[in-house]
C-alpha positions, 0 to 999 in steps of 0.5 A, spaced: 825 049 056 823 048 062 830 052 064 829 058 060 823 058 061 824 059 068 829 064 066 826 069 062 821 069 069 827 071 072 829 076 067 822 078 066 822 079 074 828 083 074 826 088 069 819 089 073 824 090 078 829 095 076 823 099 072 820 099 080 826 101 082 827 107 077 820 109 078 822 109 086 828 112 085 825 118 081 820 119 086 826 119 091 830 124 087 823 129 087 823 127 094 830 130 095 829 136 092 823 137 095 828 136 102 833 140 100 827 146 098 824 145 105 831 146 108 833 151 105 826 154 107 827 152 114 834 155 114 831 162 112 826 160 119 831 158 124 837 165 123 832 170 125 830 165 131 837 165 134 837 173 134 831 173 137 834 168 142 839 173 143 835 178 144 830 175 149 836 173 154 837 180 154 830 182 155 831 177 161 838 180 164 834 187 165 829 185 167 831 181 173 836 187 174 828 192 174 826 187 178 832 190 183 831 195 182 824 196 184 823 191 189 829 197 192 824 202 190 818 199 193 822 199 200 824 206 199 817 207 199 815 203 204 818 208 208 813 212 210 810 206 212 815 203 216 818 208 220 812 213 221 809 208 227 816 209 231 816 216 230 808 218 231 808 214 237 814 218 240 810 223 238 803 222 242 808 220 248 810 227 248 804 230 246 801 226 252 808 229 258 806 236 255 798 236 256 801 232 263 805 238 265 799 243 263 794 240 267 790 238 260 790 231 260 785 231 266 780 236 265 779 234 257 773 232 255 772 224 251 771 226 243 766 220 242 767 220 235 776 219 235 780 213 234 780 208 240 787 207 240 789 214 240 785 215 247 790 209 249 796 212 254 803 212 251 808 211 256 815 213 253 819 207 253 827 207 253 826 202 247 821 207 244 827 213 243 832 207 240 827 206 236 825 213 234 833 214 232 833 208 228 827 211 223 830 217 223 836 214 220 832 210 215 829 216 214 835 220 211 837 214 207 831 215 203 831 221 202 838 222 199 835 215 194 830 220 192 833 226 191 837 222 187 832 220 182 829 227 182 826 225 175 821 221 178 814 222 179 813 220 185 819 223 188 816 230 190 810 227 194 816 221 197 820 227 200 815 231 202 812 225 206 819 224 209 820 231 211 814 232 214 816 225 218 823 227 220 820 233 222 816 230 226 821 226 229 827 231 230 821 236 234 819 230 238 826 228 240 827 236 242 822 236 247 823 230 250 831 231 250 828 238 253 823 235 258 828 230 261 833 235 262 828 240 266 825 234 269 832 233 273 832 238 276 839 243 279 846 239 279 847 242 285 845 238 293 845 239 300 852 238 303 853 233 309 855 236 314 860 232 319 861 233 325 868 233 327 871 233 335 874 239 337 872 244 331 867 249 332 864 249 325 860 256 323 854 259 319 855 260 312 849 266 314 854 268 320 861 268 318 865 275 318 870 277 312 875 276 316 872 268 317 870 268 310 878 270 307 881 264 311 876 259 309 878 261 301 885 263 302 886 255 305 882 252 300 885 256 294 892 253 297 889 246 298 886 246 291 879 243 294 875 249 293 869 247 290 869 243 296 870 248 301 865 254 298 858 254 298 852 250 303 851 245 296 856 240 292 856 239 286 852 232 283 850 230 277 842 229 276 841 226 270 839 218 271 842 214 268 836 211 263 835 218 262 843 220 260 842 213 255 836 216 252 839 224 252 845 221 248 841 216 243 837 223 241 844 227 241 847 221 237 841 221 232 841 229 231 849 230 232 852 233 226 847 233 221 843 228 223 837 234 224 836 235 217 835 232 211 839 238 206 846 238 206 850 240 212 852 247 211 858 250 208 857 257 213 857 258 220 849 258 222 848 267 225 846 265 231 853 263 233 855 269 231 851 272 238 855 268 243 863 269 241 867 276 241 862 281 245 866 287 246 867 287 254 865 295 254 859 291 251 857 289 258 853 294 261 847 294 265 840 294 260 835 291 266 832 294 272 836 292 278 834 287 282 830 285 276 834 277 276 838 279 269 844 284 269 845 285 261 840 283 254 845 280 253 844 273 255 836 275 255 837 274 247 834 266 245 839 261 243 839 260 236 846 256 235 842 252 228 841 245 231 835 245 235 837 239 240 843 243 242 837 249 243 833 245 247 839 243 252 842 250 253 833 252 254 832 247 259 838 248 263 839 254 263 831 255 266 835 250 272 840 253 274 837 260 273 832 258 278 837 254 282 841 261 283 835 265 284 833 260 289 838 260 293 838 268 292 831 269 295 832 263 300 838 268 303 835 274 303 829 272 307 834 269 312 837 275 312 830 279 313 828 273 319 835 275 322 834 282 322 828 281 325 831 277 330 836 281 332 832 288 332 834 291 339 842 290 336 845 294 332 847 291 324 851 292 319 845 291 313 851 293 308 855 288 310 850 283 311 848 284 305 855 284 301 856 278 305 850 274 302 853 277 296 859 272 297 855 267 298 851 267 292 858 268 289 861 260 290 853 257 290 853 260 282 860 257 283 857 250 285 851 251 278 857 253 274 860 246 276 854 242 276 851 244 269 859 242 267 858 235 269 851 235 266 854 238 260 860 233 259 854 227 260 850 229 256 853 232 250 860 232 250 859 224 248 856 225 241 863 231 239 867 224 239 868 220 233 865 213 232 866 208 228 860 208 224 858 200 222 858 201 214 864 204 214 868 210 215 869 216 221 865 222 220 869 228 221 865 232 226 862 239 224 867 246 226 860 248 227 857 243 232 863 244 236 862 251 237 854 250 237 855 246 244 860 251 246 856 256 246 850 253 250 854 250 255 856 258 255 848 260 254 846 255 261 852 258 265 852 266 264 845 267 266 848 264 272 854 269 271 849 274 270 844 273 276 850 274 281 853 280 278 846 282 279 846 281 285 852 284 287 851 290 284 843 291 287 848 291 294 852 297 291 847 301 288 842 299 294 846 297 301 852 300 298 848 307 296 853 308 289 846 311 286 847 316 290 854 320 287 852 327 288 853 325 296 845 326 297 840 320 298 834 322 294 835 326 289 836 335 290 835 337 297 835 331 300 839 328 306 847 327 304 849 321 305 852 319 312 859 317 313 857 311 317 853 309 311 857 310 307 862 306 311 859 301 311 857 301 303 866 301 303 867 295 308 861 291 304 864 293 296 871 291 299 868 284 302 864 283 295 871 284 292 875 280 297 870 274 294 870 276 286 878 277 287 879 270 290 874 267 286 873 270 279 878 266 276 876 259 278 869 262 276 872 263 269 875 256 269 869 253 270 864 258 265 870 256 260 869 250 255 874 249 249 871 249 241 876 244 240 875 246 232 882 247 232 882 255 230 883 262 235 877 261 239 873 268 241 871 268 248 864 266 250 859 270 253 860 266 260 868 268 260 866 276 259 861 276 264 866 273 269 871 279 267 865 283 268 864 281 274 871 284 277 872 290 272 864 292 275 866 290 282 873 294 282 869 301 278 863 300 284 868 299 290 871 305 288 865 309 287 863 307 295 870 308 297 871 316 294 863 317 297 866 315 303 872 319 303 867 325 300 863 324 306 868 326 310 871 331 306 863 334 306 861 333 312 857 339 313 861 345 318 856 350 318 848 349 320 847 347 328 842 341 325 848 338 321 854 339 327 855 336 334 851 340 340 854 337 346 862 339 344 863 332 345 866 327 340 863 327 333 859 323 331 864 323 325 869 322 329 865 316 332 864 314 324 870 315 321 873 310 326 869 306 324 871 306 317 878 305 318 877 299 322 872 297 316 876 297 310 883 296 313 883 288 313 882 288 305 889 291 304 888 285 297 883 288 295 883 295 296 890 294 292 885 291 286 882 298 286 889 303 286 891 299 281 886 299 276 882 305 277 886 313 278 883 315 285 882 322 288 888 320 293 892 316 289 892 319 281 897 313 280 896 306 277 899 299 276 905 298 281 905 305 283 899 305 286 899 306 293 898 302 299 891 302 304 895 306 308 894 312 303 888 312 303 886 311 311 891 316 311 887 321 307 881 320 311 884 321 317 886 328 314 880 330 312 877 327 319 881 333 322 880 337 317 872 337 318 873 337 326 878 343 325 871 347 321 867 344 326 871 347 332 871 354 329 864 354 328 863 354 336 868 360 336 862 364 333 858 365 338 859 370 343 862 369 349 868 365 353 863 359 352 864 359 345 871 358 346 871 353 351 866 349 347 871 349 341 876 347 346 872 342 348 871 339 342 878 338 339 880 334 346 874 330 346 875 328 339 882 327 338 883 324 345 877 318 342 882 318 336 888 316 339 885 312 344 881 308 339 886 308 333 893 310 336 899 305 338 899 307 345 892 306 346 892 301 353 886 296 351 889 291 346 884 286 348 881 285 342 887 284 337 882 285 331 882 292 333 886 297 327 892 300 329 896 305 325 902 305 327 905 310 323 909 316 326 904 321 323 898 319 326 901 320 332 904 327 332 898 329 328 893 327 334 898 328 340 900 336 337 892 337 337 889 334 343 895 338 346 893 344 344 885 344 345 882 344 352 874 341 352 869 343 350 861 344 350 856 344 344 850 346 347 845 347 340 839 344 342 837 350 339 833 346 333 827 344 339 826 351 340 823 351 332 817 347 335 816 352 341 813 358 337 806 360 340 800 360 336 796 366 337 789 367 340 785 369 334 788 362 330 784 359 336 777 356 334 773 351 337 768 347 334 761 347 336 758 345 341 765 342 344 770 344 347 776 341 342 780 346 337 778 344 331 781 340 325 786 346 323 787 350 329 788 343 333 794 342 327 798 347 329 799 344 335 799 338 334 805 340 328 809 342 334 809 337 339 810 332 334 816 336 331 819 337 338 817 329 340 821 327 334 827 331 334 828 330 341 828 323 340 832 323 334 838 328 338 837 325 345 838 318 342 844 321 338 847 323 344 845 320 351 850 314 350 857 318 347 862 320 352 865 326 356 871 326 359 871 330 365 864 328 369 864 335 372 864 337 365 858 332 363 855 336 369 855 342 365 853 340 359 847 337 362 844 343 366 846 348 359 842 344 354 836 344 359 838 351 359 837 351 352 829 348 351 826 346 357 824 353 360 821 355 354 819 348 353 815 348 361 812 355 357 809 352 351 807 346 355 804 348 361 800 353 355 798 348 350 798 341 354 791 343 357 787 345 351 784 339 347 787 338 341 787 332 339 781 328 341 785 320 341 792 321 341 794 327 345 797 323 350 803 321 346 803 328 342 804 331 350 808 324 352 814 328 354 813 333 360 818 337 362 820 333 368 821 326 365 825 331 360 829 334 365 830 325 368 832 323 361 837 329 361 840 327 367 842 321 363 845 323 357 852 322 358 856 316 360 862 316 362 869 315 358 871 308 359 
């Protein structure tokens, strides 16, 4: 019992159990449903959460690459900020040197109510300009950014911002590029003179043709001519901070640095000025002696880069102003020279013409100067570099040709001056303004053949230097684009061809005045013709102009070959030599004499005829003696001698068949001498002084008596007369001539008060001091 007992406990308890068991298991299956519904729930909810998973990621790569792209915005527009300091400071620095330079800095007044800082002074420094380029650097790389991103709002108001800046900075660097280049001064110094023993060394201002032909022709054959022309050498000026500086701002401008824009696709208008002008375009447009010879030049430089505008500014000021100087400096020593030497006798024309040569090699010694400043300065940003981000940046065609022509705008206003100069001496010394054959217009007094000698001596000489120097002139004005294409001449390089072709066309000029007059020189009119029957003062000149031209054989031949002359229609090769033209002046020398001779004839009596005779053998006796093969003084063996048969038969035939002769008309002093009737005669009152205008009807004739006896005595006294019986002569008829009369109107006029302070110079000469000048009028021949 008790067994069974125990096992429907068991059992009982079994069945307890497996009903709670199924009760469990059917909460546990309502659980899993419950489960597999929430799961499915929770996988409806996990698969857009992947999606968006997918999509955040995304979000977070763009918005990193945003982030980029800002904080690369954000110093692009930081800009401005960053670089303007550098700029602004280089701005006030050159601000402050322009006030320095107009005298504002000292006199202006403290604005009370202005930033402190902007009162500090800002001194420039080297690191300052190196900065400056950096910026602006920075500043164009903005720019491109920007111009990129045009659609943004705020890009309009970025490039105005940078532009203004660049600006800035491009003005600023100019002026102070400009600044340092005028600051420099001329590239040209005072040589060093070294005394070597043995030598004798002469003045520059003292040199003859001859001298100055063989200092050229031997430094043309030793290639050292810059070191044997001029007073000054050749030196670069520029220091060498100063050179870094000017190439930084070369280097930042250069190319298209100067603007933000493109480079441009066609040649800049301006260049168009400087290249190709027609040489029949080279004429004189300003007044002589103004300092310019054509506009030409005068015109500003606009090449399209405005640093390489500055340069050509800056030192085409210097070296006109180094030309100039020297040009002033010489004719003020040629002024103190003349007065100096004042009681000798000085060819003006060719002193002048021989500090024309002068001014010619010291325009030499600038042109070569400012090359050197030229090839420091600029030249160095023509050349490629490497650029550290990579790549070669092929230099613009444009730029090239734009330093080219400043380099020729700085030199031809050089050229320009000295062929200013040298023309001035023609128009001026050389009297080529005068080609009707008078001085001064209609009615005025022909020119005379000593003047006109000495212009055809000084032309020749001018054209001896541009001869020998035009073409290292024009080698030193020529810079080479280097652009690859057919380069055009510049303006410097036609200013030195226009230099020869002006210079041969005014030779010419003086040389057919000299030759017209002699063929002018007046035969008839006792004021025009010698009156002592002695040798002419034409003859005495023409002498003198042969020995003139005939030591410029070169030069004269530069003439012959390119221009048709009245004596030689040839040109080229066929031209003639210097021979046919001293042989035209001799003839028309003989010719005018022959004219002369036979005016004498004209007066009655054998007198006449003696005085014509006369005259023929005094002048061909002084051309032989002077001129001849035979003469018998070969003292000086600088002295022209023509050797040629013609000359002699010519000369010796004449002075054969002429006896002397005497030319006695000093008849002019008598036009003075007319009395002045008595009822012309009026006194003042109370006085005995004529009045004003009776006491000038005398004082007209002695002062016209006093002023051409001076002018013909002073004419004559010194000349010669072969035979002294003769000289006797001669001396008693030209008092015969005047001085009775003269006693008479005297001895008439003297006493009576016509002037009340200066009546002793008016009566200065009296009859007997005139008969004592007269008996000293003639020399002997020596």
């Amino acid at each position: 019992m008790g067994a069974t007992t125990e096992s429907q406990r068991r059992i009982d308890a079994l069945g307890k159990a497996l009903k709670k068991m199924k009760t469990s298991t059917n909460e546990a299956c309502l659980y899993c449903d419950q489960l597999t519904r929430r799961a499915r729930q929770l996988d409806s909810l996990t698969s857009p959460a992947s999606d968006a998973s997918s999509m955040l990621s995304k979000a977070s790569n763009n918005l990193g690459a945003t982030l980029v792209l800002m904080k690369d915005a954000k110093e692009k527009f930081d800009t401005i900020r960053d670089c303007e300091p550098a700029i602004e400071r280089l701005h006030r620095g050159v601000v402050q040197m322009q006030n320095e330079k107009s005298g504002k800095l000292k006199n202006a007044r403290r604005n009370p109510f202005e930033d402190k800082d902007q009162e500090k002074i800002v001194v420039l420094t080297e690191q300052d300009v190196y900065a400056a380029a950096d910026s602006m650097e920075i500043i164009r790389d903005a720019y491109e950014y920007f111009i990129e991103r045009k659609h943004w709002r705020s890009t309009g108001s970025a490039l105005r911002s940078l532009e203004r800046v660049h600006q800035m900075g491009v003005s600023s660097m100019c002026i102070l590029g400009s600044f340092h280049l005028i600051d420099s001064g001329q590239a040209v110094k005072l040589k060093r003179v070294v005394k070597q023993e043995g030598t004798t060394k002469v003045k520059a201002s003292m040199e003859t043709a001859q001298q100055t032909r063989e200092r050229l022709s031997a430094a043309l054959q030793n290639r050292d001519l810059l070191r044997s022309i001029g007073e000054f050498e050749e030196y670069q000026p520029v220091e060498a901070r100063l050179v870094r500086e000017l190439r930084g701002i070369f280097e930042c401008l250069g190319g298209n640095g100067y603007q933000l824009v493109p480079p441009p696709k066609n040649e800049p208008p301006g260049l168009a000025h400087h290249f190709g002008i027609p040489a029949n375009r080279v004429v004189r447009t300003e007044k002589v002696g103004s300092g310019g010879y054509t506009n030409i030049v005068q015109r500003p430089l606009k090449t399209g880069f405005p640093h390489v505008d500055a340069y050509g500014e800056a030192r085409k000021n210097v070296a006109f102003a180094s030309i100039d100087h020297y040009y002033r400096r010489t004719k003020q020593e040629r002024k103190r020279n003349a007065e100096k030497f004042s009681g000798s006798i000085m060819d003006v024309a060719d002193t002048a013409a021989r500090d024309a040569v002068r001014c010619l090699e010291h325009a030499m010694v600038v042109v070569a100067g400012e090359k050197n400043v030229y090839r420091t300065v600029v030249s160095p940003s023509l050349t490629k570099v490497s650029d550290e981000d990579g790549g070669n940046e092929d230099i613009s065609p444009f730029y090239r040709k734009a330093c080219a022509a400043a380099y020729s705008y700085v030199v031809a206003s050089v050229v320009d001056k000295t062929m200013d100069i040298i023309e001035t001496v023609f128009l001026k010394e050389g009297l080529i303004g005068h080609a009707s054959g008078t001085k001064g217009g209609e009615g005025a007094v022909p020119l005379s053949v000593r003047e006109t000698a000495s212009a055809a001596g000084a032309g020749l000489r001018m054209l001896d230097g541009v001869r020998m120097l035009g073409p290292s002139l024009a080698k030193l004005c020529d810079m080479p684009i280097g652009d690859g294409s057919e380069e055009q001449p510049s303006i410097a390089s036609i200013l030195c061809i226009a230099i020869h072709r002006t210079t041969v066309k005014n030779t010419a000029r003086t040389l057919e005045n000299l030759a017209k007059a002699i063929q002018e020189d007046p035969v008839k009119g006792s004021a025009q013709r010698a009156k002592d029957a002695r040798v002419a003062n034409l003859t005495c000149d023409v002498v003198r102009a042969v020995r003139n031209v005939s030591h410029y054989d070169s030069a004269y031949k530069s003439v012959s070959k390119r221009r048709q002359l009245p004596w030689d229609p040839n040109m080229g090769e066929e031209a003639g030599e210097l021979e046919s033209f001293i042989r035209f002046l001799v003839m028309r020398l003989v010719n005018s004499l022959k004219g002369k001779a036979l005016n004498y004839t004209k007066h009655p009596g054998d007198l006449g005829q003696a005085r014509s005779s006369m005259f023929m053998m005094n002048n061909t006796f002084y051309l032989r003696e002077e001129l001849g093969p035979q003469a018998q003084n070969f003292d000086n063996p600088i002295d022209f001698r023509i050797e040629s048969s013609w000359f002699v038969d010519k000369v010796n035939k004449l002075f054969e068949s002429e006896k002397g002769k005497y030319l006695g008309h000093w008849e002019v002093l008598n036009t003075h001498l007319t009395s002045v009737e008595h009822d012309e005669l009026e006194y003042q009152k109370n006085d005995n002084i004529l009045s004003l205008d009776s006491g000038r009807l005398i004082k007209n004739r002695f002062s016209g008596f006093n002023e051409d006896f001076e002018r013909i005595y002073d004419e004559h006294k010194e000349l010669a007369v072969v035979d002294p019986r003769l000289r006797d002569l001669l001396q008693k008829e030209v008092a015969e001539v005047f001085l009775p009369l003269y006693r008479n109107f005297y001895e008439s006029y003297s006493t009576i008060r016509f002037s009340k302070k200066h009546q002793s110079e008016y009566t200065k000469y009296s009859p007997y001091k005139i008969e004592d000048l007269l008996s000293h009028l003639y020399v002997e021949a020596e």
